[in-house]
C-alpha positions in Angstrom: 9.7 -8.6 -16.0 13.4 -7.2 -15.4 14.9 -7.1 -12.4 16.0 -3.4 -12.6 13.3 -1.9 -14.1 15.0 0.8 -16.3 13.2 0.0 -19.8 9.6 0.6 -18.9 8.0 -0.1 -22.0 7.6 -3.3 -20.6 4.4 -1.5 -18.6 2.9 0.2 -21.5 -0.6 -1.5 -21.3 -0.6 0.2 -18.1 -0.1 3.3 -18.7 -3.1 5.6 -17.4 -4.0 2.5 -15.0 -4.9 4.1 -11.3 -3.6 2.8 -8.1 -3.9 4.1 -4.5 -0.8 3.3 -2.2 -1.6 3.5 1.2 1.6 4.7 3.7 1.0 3.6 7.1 3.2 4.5 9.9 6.1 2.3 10.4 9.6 3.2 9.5 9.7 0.9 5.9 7.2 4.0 4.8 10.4 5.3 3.5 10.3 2.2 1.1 7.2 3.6 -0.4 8.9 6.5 -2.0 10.5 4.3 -4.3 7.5 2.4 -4.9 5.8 5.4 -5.6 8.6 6.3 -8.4 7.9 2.7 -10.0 4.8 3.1 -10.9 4.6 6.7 -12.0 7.7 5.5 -14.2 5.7 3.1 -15.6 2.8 5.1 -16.3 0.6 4.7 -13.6 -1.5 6.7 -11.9 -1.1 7.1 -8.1 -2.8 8.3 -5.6 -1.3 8.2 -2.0 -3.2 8.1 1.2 -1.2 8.4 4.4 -1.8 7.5 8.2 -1.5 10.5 10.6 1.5 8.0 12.0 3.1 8.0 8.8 3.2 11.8 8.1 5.5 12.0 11.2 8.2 9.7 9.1 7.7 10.7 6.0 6.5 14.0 4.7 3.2 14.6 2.5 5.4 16.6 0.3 7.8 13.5 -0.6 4.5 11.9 -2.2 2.8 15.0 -3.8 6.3 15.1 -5.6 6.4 11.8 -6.9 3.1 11.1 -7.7 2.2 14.8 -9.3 -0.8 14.6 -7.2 -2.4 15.9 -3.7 -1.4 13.3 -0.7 -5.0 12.7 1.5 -4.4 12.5 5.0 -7.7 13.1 6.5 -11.2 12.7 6.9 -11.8 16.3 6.3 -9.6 17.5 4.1 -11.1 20.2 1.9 -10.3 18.6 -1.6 -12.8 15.9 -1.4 -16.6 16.0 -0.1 -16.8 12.1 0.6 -13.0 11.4 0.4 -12.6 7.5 1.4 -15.7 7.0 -1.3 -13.7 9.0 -3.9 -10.5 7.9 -3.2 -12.0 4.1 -3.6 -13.6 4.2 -6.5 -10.5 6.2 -8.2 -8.4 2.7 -8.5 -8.6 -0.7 -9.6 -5.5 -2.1 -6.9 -5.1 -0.5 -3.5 -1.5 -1.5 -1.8 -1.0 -0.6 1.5 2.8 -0.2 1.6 4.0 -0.2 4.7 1.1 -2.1 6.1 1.0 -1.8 10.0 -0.5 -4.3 12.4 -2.8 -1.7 13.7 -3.9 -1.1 9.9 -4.2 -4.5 9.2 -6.0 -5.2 12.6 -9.0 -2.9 11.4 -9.4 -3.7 8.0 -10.2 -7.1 9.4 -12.2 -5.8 11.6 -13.8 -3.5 9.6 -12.9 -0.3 11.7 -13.7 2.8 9.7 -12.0 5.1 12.5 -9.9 7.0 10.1 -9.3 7.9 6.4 -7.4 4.8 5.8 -9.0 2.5 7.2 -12.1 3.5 5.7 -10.9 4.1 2.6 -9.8 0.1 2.8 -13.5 -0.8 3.6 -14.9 1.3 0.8 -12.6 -0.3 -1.7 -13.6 -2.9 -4.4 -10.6 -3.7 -6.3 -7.9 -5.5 -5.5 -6.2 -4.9 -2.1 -2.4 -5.7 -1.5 -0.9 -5.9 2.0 2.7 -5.2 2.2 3.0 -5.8 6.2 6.8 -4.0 7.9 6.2 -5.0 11.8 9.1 -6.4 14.3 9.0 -10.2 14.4 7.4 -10.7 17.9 4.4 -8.8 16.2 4.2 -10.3 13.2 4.6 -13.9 14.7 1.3 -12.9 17.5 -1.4 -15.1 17.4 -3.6 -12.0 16.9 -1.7 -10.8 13.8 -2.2 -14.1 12.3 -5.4 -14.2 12.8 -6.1 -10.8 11.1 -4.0 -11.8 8.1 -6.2 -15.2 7.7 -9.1 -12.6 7.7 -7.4 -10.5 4.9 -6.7 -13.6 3.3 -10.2 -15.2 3.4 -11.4 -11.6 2.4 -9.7 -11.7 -0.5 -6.5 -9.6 -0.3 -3.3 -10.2 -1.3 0.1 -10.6 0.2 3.5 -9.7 -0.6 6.2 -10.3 2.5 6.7 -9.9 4.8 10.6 -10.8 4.4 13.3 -12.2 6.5 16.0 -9.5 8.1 16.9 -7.0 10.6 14.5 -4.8 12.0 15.6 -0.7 13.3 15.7 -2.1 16.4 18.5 -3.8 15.8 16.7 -7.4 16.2 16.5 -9.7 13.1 13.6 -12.1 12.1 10.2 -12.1 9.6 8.5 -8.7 8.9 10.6 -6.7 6.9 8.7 -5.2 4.4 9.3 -6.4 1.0 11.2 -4.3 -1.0 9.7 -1.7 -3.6 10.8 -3.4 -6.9 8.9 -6.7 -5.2 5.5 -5.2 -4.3 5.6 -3.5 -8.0 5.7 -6.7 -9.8 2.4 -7.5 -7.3 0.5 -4.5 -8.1 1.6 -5.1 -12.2 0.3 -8.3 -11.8 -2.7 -7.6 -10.2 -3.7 -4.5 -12.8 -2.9 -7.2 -15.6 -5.5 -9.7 -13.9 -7.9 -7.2 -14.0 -7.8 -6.5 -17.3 -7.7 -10.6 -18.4 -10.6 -10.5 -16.3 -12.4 -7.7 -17.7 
């Protein structure tokens, strides 16, 4: 797979594939514009599903652009009757891109107190974590303990990377960068269909 992604024909036995991307709230959800240009480049379909949080960083509008399609942000929006069931049966990979502790900290859980978190526990495909914290965070026992969770649940991780935060601190728990976490969700969809 290239580096720089500008011949996509590389992705044609994807094209028509459906992922969701789920935009939690932490300042990388920036990122996840350019992840959600990736895959819609390469002929995916995507489906995004924001935190309240991550509305306040990055606007519903940004996403409905790129992917061509309605952004859910609630429980009770009024395109969906049973939205976190529809929304999970819609995709085959679910990548949660930024991926915030508190997200992360339910799905282990099994916390169904919002739409993405219960989206998360509806889903049956594959589920990538792409976790953006500050390092203290990222390094707590209790963080560590949720990702072992994730991990024995079967989801997948890209990142977090090494660098410096907003903050201004530096360590582990940047989020990985876009072109990375695309290669992950590729690699995942082509898995699923060796599988199949």
């Amino acid at each position: 797979m290239s580096g720089d992604f500008r011949d996509f024909r590389e992705f044609s036995d994807l094209v028509g594939r459906e992922v969701l991307l789920g935009v939690c709230g932490g300042i990388a959800a920036y990122k996840a514009a350019a992840l959600t240009s990736l895959a819609r480049k390469a002929g995916l379909g995507v489906t995004v599903v924001m935190t309240e949080a991550a509305t306040k960083l990055v606007a519903p509008k940004t996403f409905e652009a790129l992917s061509g399609r309605p952004v859910a942000t609630t429980m009770w929006g009024p395109n969906l009757a049973h939205p976190h069931i529809e929304l999970a049966r819609r995709a085959e990979v679910f990548c949660v891109a930024p991926a915030t502790a508190n997200t992360m900290a339910k799905a282990a859980a099994g916390f169904a107190d919002n739409l993405m978190a219960s989206t998360i526990l509806a889903f049956a495909g594959t589920l990538i974590y792409a976790p953006a914290m500050n390092a203290a965070m990222w390094e707590k026992p209790a963080t560590r303990r949720n990702v072992r969770q994730l991990l024995e649940d079967g989801a997948l991780f890209v990142g977090p990377e090494t660098g410096r935060f907003s903050c201004g601190e530096a360590g582990v728990g940047r989020m990985a960068e876009p072109e990375t976490i695309f290669a992950a969700v590729v690699a995942a969809l082509r898995e699923r269909a060796k599988a199949a």
